[in-house]
C-alpha positions as CSV (number, residue, x, y, z in Angstrom):
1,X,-18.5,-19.3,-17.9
2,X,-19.5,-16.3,-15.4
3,X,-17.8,-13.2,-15.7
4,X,-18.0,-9.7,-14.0
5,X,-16.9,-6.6,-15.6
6,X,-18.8,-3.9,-13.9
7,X,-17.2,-2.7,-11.2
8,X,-19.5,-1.9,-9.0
9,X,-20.5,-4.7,-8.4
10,X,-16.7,-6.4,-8.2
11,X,-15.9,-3.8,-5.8
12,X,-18.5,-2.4,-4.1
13,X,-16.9,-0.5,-1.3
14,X,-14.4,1.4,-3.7
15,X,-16.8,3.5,-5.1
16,X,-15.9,6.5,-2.7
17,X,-11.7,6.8,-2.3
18,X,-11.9,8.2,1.6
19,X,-7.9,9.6,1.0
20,X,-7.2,10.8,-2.7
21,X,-3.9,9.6,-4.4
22,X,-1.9,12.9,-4.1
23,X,-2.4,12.2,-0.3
24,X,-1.9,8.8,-0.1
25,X,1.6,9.4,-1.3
26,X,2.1,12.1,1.0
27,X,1.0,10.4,3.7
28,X,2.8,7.2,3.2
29,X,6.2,8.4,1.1
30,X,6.9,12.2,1.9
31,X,6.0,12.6,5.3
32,X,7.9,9.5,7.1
33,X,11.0,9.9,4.3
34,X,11.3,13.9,5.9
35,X,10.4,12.8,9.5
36,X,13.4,10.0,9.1
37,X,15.8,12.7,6.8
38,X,15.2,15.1,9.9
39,X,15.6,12.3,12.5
40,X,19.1,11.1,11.1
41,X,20.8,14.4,10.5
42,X,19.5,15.6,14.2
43,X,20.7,12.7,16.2
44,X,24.0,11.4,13.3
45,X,25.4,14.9,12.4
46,X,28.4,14.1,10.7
47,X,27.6,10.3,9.9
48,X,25.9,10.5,6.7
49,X,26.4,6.6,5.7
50,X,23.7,6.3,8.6
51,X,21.7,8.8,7.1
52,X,22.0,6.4,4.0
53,X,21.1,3.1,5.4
54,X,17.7,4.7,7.2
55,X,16.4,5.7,4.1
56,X,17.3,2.6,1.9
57,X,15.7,0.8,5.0
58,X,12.8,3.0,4.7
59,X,12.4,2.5,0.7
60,X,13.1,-1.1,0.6
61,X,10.3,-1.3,3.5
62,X,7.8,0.3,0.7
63,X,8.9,-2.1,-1.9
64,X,8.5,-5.2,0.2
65,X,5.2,-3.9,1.6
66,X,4.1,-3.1,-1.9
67,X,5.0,-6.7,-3.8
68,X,3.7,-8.9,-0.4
69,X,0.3,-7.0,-1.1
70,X,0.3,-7.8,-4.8
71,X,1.2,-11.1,-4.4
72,X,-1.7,-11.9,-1.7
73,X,-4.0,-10.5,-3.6
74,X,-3.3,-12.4,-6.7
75,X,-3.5,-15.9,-4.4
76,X,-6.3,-15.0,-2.5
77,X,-8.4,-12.3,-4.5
78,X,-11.0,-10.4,-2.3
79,X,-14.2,-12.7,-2.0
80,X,-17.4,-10.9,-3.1
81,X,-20.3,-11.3,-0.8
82,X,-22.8,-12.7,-2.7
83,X,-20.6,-15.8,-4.6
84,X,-21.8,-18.4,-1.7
85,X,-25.3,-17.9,-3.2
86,X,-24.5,-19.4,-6.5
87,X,-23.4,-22.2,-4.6
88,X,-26.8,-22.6,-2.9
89,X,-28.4,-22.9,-6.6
């Protein structure tokens, strides 16, 4: 049975995160929730129901995104580079 637990060599490009977690939640929750907050009161000023809908649209966007990437990534894990050479032995 083969088994890897060092992950350095599982993952070898994740050793440096380029964007930190604090930012990667800005960047990906805050910022576009304000931008479409700001959007909907500007141009629907008295309609808040569509103030509503554009953010549930916006959150149930991040929940989709987030459960289609965990389940491809459970079917089809990441392939490491040097795997094809055991196959060569």
């Amino acid at each position: 049975m083969f088994a890897l637990d060092d992950r350095r060599i599982q993952y070898p490009h994740a050793e440096i995160e380029h964007v930190p977690v604090p930012w990667l939640l800005l960047y990906a929750g805050a910022f576009p929730f304000a931008i479409l907050l700001t959007w909907s009161f500007v141009f629907f000023k008295q309609k808040h129901h569509k103030t509503h809908v554009t953010l549930l649209g916006f959150g149930i966007s991040l929940l989709v995104t987030l459960f289609v990437t965990d389940v491809c990534f459970s079917i089809c894990p990441p392939s490491l580079p040097f795997l094809y050479l055991l196959y060569l032995l």
